[in-house]
VEXTORNU-287876 format. One record per residue (C-alpha): x, y, z; residue number from 1. Coordinates in Angstrom, 3 decimals, decimal comma. Layout:
{{X Y Z} NUM}
...
***
This chain:
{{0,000 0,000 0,000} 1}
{{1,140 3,636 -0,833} 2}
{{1,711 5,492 1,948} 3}
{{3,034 9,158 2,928} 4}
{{5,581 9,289 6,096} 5}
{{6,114 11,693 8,320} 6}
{{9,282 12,049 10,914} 7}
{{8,634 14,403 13,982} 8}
{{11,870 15,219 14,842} 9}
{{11,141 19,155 16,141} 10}
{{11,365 18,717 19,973} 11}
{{14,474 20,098 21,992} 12}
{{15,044 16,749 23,897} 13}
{{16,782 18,459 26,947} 14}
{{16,651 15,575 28,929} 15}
{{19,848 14,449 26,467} 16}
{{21,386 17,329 28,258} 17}
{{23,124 18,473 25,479} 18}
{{23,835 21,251 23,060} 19}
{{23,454 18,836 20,016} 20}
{{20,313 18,047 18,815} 21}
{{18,880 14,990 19,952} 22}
{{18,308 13,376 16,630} 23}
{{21,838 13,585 15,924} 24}
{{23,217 11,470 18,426} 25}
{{24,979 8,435 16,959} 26}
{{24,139 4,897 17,591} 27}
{{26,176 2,382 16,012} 28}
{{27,651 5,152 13,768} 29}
{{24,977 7,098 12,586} 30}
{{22,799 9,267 13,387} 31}
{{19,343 7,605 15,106} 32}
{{17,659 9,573 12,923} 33}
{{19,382 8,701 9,915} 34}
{{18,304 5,143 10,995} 35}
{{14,428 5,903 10,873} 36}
{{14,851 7,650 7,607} 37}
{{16,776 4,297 5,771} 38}
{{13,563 2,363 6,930} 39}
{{11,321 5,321 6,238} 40}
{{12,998 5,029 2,586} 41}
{{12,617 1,255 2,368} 42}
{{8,760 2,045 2,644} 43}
{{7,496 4,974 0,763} 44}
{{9,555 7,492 -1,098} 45}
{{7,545 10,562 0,177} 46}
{{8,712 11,534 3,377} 47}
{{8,403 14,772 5,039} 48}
{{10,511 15,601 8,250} 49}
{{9,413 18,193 10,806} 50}
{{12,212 19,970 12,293} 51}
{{11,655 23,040 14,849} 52}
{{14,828 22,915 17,627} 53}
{{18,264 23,610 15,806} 54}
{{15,858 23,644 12,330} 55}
{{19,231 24,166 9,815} 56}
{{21,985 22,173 11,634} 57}
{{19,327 18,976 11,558} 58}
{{18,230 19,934 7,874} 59}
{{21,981 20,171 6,547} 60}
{{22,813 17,279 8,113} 61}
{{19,866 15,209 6,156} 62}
{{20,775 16,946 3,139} 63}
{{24,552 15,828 3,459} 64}
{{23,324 12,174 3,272} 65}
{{20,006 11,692 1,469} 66}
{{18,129 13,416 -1,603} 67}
{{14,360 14,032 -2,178} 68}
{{13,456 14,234 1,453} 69}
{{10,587 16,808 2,595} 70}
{{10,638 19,600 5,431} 71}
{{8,504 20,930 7,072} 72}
{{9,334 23,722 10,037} 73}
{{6,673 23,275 13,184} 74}
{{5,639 26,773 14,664} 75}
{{6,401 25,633 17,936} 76}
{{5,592 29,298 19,580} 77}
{{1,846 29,239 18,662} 78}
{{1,426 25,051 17,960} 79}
{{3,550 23,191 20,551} 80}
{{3,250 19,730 20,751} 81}
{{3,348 16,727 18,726} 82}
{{-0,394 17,635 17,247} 83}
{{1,221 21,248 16,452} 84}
{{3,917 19,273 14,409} 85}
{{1,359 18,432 11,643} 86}
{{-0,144 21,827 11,387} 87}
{{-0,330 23,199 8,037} 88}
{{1,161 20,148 6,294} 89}
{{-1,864 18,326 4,236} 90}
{{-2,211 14,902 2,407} 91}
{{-3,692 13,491 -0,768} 92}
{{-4,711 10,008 -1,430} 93}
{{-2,687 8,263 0,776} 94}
{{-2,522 7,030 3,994} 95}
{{0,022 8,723 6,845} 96}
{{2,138 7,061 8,998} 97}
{{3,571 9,145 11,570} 98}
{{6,890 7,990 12,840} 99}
{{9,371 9,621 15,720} 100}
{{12,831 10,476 15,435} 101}
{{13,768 9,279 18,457} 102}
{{13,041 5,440 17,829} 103}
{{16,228 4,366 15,688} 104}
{{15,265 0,775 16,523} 105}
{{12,190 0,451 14,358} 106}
{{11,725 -1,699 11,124} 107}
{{10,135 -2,353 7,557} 108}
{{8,851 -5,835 8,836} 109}
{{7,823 -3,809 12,384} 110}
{{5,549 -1,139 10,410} 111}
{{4,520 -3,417 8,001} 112}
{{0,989 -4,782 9,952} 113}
{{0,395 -0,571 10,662} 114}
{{0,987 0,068 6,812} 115}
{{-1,272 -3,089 5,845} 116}
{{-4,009 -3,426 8,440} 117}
{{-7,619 -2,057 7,611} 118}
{{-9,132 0,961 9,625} 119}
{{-9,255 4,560 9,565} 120}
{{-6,310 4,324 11,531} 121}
{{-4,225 1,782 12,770} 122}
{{-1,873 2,866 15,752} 123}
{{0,544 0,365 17,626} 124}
{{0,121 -1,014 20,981} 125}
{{2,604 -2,254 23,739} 126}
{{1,609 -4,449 26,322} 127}
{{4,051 -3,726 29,437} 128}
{{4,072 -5,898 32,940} 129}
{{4,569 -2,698 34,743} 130}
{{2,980 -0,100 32,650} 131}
{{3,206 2,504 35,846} 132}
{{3,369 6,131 34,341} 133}
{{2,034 5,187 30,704} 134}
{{-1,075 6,340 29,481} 135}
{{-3,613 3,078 29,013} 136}
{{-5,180 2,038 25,841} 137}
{{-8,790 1,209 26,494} 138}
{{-9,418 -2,116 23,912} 139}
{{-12,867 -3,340 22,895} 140}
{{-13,670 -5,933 20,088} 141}
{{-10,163 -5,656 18,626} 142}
{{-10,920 -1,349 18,740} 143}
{{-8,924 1,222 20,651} 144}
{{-12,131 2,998 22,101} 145}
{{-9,881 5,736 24,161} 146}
{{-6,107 6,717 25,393} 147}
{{-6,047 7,635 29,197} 148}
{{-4,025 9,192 30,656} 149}
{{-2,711 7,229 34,293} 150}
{{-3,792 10,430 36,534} 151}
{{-7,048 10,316 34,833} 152}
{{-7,427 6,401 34,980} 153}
{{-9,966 4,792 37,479} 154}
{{-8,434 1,733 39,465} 155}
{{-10,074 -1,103 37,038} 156}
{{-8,303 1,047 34,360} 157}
{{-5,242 1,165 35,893} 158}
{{-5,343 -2,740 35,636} 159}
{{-5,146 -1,974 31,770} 160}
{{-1,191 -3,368 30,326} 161}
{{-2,026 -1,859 26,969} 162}
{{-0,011 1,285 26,374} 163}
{{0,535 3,908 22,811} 164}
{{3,796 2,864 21,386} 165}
{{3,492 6,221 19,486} 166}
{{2,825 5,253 16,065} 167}
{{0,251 5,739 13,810} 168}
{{-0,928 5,149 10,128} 169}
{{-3,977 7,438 9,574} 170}
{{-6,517 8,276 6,420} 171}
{{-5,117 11,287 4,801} 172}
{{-8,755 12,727 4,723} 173}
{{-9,161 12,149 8,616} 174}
{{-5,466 13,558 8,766} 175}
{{-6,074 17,188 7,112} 176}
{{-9,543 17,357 9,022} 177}
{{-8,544 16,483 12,753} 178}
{{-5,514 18,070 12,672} 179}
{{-6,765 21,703 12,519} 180}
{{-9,309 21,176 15,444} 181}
{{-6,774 20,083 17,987} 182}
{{-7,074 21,963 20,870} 183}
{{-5,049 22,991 23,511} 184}
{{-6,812 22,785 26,535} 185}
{{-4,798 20,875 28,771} 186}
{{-2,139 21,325 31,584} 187}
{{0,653 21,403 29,199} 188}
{{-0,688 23,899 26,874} 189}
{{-0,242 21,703 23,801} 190}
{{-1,644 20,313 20,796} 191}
{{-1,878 16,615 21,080} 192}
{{-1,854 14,121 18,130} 193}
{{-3,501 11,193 20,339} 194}
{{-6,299 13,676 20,943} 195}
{{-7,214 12,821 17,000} 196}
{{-8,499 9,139 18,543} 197}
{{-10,772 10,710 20,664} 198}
{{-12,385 12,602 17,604} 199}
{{-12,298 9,185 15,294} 200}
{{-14,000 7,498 18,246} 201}
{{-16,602 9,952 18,767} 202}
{{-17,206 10,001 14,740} 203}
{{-17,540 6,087 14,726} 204}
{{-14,266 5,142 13,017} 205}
{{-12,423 2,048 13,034} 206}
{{-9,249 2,368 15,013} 207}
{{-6,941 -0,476 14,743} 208}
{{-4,448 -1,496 17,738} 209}
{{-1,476 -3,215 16,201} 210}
{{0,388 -5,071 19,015} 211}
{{4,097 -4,260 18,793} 212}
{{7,719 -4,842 20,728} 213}
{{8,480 -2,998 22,998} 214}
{{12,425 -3,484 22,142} 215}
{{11,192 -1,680 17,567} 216}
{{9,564 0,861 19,185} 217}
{{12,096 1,869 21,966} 218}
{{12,302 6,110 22,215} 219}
{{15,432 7,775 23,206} 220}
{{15,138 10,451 25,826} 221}
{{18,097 10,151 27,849} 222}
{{22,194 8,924 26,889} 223}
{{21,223 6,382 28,981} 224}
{{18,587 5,625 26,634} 225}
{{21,280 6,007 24,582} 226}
{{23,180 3,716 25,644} 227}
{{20,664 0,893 25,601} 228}
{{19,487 0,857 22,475} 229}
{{22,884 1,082 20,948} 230}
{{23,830 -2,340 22,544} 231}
{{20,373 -3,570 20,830} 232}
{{21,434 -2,430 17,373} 233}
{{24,598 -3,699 17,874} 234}
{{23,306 -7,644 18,868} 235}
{{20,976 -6,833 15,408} 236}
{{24,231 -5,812 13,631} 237}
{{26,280 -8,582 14,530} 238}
{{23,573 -11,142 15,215} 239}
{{22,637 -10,870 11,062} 240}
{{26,632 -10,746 10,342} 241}
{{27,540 -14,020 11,651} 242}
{{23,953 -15,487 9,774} 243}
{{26,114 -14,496 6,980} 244}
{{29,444 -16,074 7,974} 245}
{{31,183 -13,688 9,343} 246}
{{33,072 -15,213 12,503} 247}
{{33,767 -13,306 15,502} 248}
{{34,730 -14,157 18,413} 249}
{{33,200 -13,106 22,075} 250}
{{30,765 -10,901 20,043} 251}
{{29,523 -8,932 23,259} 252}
{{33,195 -7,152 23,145} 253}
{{33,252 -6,333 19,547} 254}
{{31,675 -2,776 18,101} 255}
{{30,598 -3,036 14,528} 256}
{{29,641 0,125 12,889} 257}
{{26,242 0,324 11,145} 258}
{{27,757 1,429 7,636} 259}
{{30,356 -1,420 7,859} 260}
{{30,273 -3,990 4,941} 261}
{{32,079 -7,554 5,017} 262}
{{32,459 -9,763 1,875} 263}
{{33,229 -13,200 2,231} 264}
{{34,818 -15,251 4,892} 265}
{{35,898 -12,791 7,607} 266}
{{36,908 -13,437 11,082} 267}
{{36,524 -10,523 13,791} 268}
{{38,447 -11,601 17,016} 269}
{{37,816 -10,249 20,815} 270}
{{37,618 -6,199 21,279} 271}
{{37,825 -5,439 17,697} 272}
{{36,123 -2,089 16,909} 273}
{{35,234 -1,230 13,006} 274}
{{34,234 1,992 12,748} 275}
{{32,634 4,148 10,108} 276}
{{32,331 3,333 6,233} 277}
{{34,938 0,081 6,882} 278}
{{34,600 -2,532 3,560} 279}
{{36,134 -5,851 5,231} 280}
{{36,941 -8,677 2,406} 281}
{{37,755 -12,056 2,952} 282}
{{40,218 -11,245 5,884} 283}
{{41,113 -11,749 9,755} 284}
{{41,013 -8,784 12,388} 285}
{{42,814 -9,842 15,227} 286}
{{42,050 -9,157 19,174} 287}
{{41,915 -5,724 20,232} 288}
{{42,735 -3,772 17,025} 289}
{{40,834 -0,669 15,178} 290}
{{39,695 -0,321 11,852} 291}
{{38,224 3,345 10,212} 292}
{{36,864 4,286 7,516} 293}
{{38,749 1,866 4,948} 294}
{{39,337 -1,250 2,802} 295}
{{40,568 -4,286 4,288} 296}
{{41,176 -7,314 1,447} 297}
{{42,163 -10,333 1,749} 298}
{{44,777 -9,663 4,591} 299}
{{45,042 -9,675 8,188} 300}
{{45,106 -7,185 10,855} 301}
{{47,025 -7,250 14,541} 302}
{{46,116 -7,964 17,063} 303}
{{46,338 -4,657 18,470} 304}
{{46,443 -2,582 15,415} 305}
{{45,039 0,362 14,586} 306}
{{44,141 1,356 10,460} 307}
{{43,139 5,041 10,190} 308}
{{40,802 6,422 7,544} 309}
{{41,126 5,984 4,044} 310}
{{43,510 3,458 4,133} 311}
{{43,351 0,683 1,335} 312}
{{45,028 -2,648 2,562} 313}
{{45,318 -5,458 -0,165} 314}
{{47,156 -9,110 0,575} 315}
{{48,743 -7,599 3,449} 316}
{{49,978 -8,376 7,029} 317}
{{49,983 -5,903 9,562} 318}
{{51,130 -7,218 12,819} 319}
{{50,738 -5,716 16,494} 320}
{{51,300 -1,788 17,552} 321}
{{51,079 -0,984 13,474} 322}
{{49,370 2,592 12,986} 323}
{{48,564 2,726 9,133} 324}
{{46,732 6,418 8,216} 325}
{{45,882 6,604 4,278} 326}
{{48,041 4,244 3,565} 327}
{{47,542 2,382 0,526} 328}
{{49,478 -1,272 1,186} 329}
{{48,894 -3,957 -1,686} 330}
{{51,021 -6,779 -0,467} 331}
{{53,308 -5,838 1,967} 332}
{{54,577 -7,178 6,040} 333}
{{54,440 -4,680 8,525} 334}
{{54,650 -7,275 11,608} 335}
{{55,207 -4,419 14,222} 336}
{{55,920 -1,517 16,080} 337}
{{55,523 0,933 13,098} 338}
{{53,877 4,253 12,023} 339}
{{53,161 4,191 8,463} 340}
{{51,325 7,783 7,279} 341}
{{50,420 8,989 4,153} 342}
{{52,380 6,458 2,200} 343}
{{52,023 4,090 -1,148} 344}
{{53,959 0,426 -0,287} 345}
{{53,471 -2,187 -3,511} 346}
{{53,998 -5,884 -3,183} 347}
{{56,634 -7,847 -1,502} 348}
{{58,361 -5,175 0,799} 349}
{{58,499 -5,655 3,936} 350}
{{59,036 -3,090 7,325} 351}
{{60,911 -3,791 9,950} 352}
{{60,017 -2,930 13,549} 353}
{{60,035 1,059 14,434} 354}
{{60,282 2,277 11,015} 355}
{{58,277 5,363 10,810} 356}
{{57,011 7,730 7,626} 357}
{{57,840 11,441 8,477} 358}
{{54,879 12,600 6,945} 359}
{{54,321 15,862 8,808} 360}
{{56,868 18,719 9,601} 361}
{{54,560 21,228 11,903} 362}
{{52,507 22,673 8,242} 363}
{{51,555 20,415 5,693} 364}
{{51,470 16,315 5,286} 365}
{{53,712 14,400 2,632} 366}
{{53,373 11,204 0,926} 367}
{{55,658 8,283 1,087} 368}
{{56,216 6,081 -1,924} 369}
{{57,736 2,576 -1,206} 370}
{{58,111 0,901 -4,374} 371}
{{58,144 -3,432 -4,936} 372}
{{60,349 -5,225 -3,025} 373}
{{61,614 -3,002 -0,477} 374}
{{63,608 -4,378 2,153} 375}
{{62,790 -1,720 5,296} 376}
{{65,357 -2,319 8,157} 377}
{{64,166 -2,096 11,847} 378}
{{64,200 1,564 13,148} 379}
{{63,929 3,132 10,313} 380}
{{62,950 6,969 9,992} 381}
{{61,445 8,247 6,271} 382}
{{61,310 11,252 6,049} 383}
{{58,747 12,463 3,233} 384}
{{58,471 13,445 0,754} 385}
{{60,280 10,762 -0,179} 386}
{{60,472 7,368 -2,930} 387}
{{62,074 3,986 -2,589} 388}
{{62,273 2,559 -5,926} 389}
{{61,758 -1,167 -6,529} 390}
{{64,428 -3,497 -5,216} 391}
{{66,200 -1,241 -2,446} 392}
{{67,084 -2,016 0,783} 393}
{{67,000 0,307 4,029} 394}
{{69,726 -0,246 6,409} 395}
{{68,674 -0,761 10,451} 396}
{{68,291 2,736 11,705} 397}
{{68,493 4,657 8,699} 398}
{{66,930 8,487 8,037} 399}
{{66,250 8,921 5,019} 400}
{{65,792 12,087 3,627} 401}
{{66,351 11,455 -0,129} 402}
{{65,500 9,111 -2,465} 403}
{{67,174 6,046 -3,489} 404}
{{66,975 4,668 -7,266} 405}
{{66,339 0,891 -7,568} 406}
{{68,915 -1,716 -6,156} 407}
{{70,519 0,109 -4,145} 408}
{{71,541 0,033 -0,442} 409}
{{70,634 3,062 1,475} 410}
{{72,460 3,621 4,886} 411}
{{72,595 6,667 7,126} 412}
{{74,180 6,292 10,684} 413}
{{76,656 7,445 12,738} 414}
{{79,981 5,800 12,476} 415}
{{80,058 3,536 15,755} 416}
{{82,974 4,532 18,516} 417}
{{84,456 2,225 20,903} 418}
{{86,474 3,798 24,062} 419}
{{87,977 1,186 25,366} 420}
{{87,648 0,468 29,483} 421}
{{85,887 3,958 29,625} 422}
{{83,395 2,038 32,181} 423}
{{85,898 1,866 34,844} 424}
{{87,086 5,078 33,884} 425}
{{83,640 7,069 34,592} 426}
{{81,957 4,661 37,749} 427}
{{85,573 3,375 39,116} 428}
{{87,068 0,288 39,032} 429}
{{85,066 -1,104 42,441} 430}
***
């Protein structure tokens, strides 16, 4: 069924306690809103967002990721509330389903029965143990007949488990007519959107509960909230991963971004963290190392290594305490112990322990180029910019500060100096 979708995402969320907007807090990378608008997307392809708190830093940040979204600014001085959120927007033809932006957990197959069901409006439905401080859902013949509020509830009411998960799909007509007769004659001095089921009730519509999880339909209101739905996403992230053969061991330790992509047989050992855009191919990352942002093929990684972004690692071993930032390493060792910035290494070279690429001198960065072949000795210093042609070797504890043309042996140290018996001579001979 077509549908329209709408996002509120206007309020201030101050019990985030924070200067960003709520919204825009990450969870497994990405923004949670970001996260409602990919399943928005994988429903209907007209969606409108209302924005009202920090209106341009939330609409920028939509625009620098998707295309053909709608917004829609809520005049939250004279219509406050999640009713006022809808004023002024109107619908043709379709039905509405009104999501928030502060439930990144919620899914296609999750909206689907709202989407599909019959009824002037369908609206989902939680049924909660405890359900102290939740309005109750009043439920007769399969039809939400009223939403109470707990203050308001009578005792055999407060016996009700049925609570508003906060989601509705509603008849565009019903929509554009309701929305303009909220009221806002109530405590909190705002427009309501559940005050639209009184209205379809007292009209005689069909309003359809649709019983839901509590864990899809989870809001965020606090970092602790925060907090908890980000280990969710991640047992959803990792849970489908190793469906699809990736291995990983001790899962609970491991933090897999949202935007990460593995190909193939991988193999994600103990306190790994991939982070960001990663693309992992056919390749092992080993206990305790860090991957951003990058390409990983058909190599292996650590343990205790960390790749930077845009790095591009091809048939390659890095080994432990190796820091690789946009490096681009098709077939190469780096076992240890090295820093390896801003640098080109081709196949069959390998780098000894220490060796580090100068790439910085206070201003500006400078590539390394480490041709095929290279043989890197331990303690090495690069300084860029700087080439090693094919077939060169680097003696131990080298600087290099100029090129060296293929074959050859490059070797910078000071000439060693033996005194002898100069011991005795500076601490006695007792």
């Amino acid at each position: 069924m077509s549908v329209s979708i709408v996002i509120l995402a206007a309020g201030q969320g101050t019990r985030m306690k924070s200067t960003k907007p709520k919204v825009l807090h990450k969870i497994s990378g990405k923004p949670m809103l970001f996260h409602i608008i990919d399943t928005a997307k994988a429903i209907s392809d007209d969606i409108t967002v209302v924005l009202y708190h920090k209106f341009d830093e939330v609409k920028e940040a939509i625009e620098s990721e998707y295309e053909g979204i709608k917004y829609h600014k809520q005049d939250a001085s004279n219509y406050p509330g999640t009713g006022g959120a809808l004023r002024g927007l109107e619908f043709e033809g379709k039905r509405v389903l009104i999501l928030n932006g502060d439930m990144p957990l919620i899914t296609k197959e999750a909206l689907n029965p709202l989407i599909n069901s019959s009824g002037d409006i369908t609206m989902s439905v939680i049924e909660l143990f405890e359900p102290n401080g939740y309005g109750r859902v009043v439920i007769e013949d399969n039809e939400v007949k009223a939403i109470i509020e707990q203050k308001d509830c009578t005792p055999e009411q407060l016996c009700i488990k049925y609570v508003n998960a906060g989601v509705y799909c509603v008849d565009s007509k019903l929509l554009n007519r309701y929305i303009p007769k909220l009221s806002n004659n109530n405590a909190q001095k705002e427009y309501y959107l559940t005050d639209i089921i009184k209205m379809a009730v007292d009209e005689g519509k069909k309003i359809t509960p649709i019983f839901v999880k509590e864990e899809d339909f989870k809001g965020v209101n606090s970092k602790y909230d925060l907090a908890m739905a980000e280990e969710i996403m991640q047992d959803r992230i990792k849970k489908q991963l190793m469906l699809n053969g990736v291995i990983m061991h001790l899962p609970n330790s491991i933090y897999i971004d949202s935007q990460a992509k593995f190909i193939g047989e991988c193999e994600i050992e103990q306190g790994v963290q991939i982070i960001g855009k990663c693309e992992i191919k056919e390749s092992q990352i080993k206990a305790n190392s860090v991957v951003e942002e990058s390409i990983i093929d058909s190599s292996d990684i650590g343990p205790m290594a960390h790749i930077r972004p845009n790095s591009k690692i091809y048939n390659t071993h890095i080994g432990n305490f190796v820091e690789v930032k946009k490096g681009n390493l098709n077939g190469v060792k780096a076992g240890h112990l090295s820093y390896l910035g801003d640098c080109e290494i081709d196949e069959g070279s390998n780098i000894g322990a220490g060796t580090i690429t100068c790439n910085y001198d206070g201003r500006a960065k400078y590539r390394t180029k480490i041709g095929k072949n290279v043989f890197i000795g331990s303690d090495s210093q690069l300084v860029a910019p700087v080439t090693l042609e094919d077939d060169t070797i680097i003696a131990a504890g080298s600087t290099i500060t100029k090129d060296v043309p293929k074959g050859a042996l490059a070797i910078s140290r000071t000439p060693q100096k033996i005194i002898r018996e100069f011991f005795y001579k500076f601490f006695g001979k007792k």
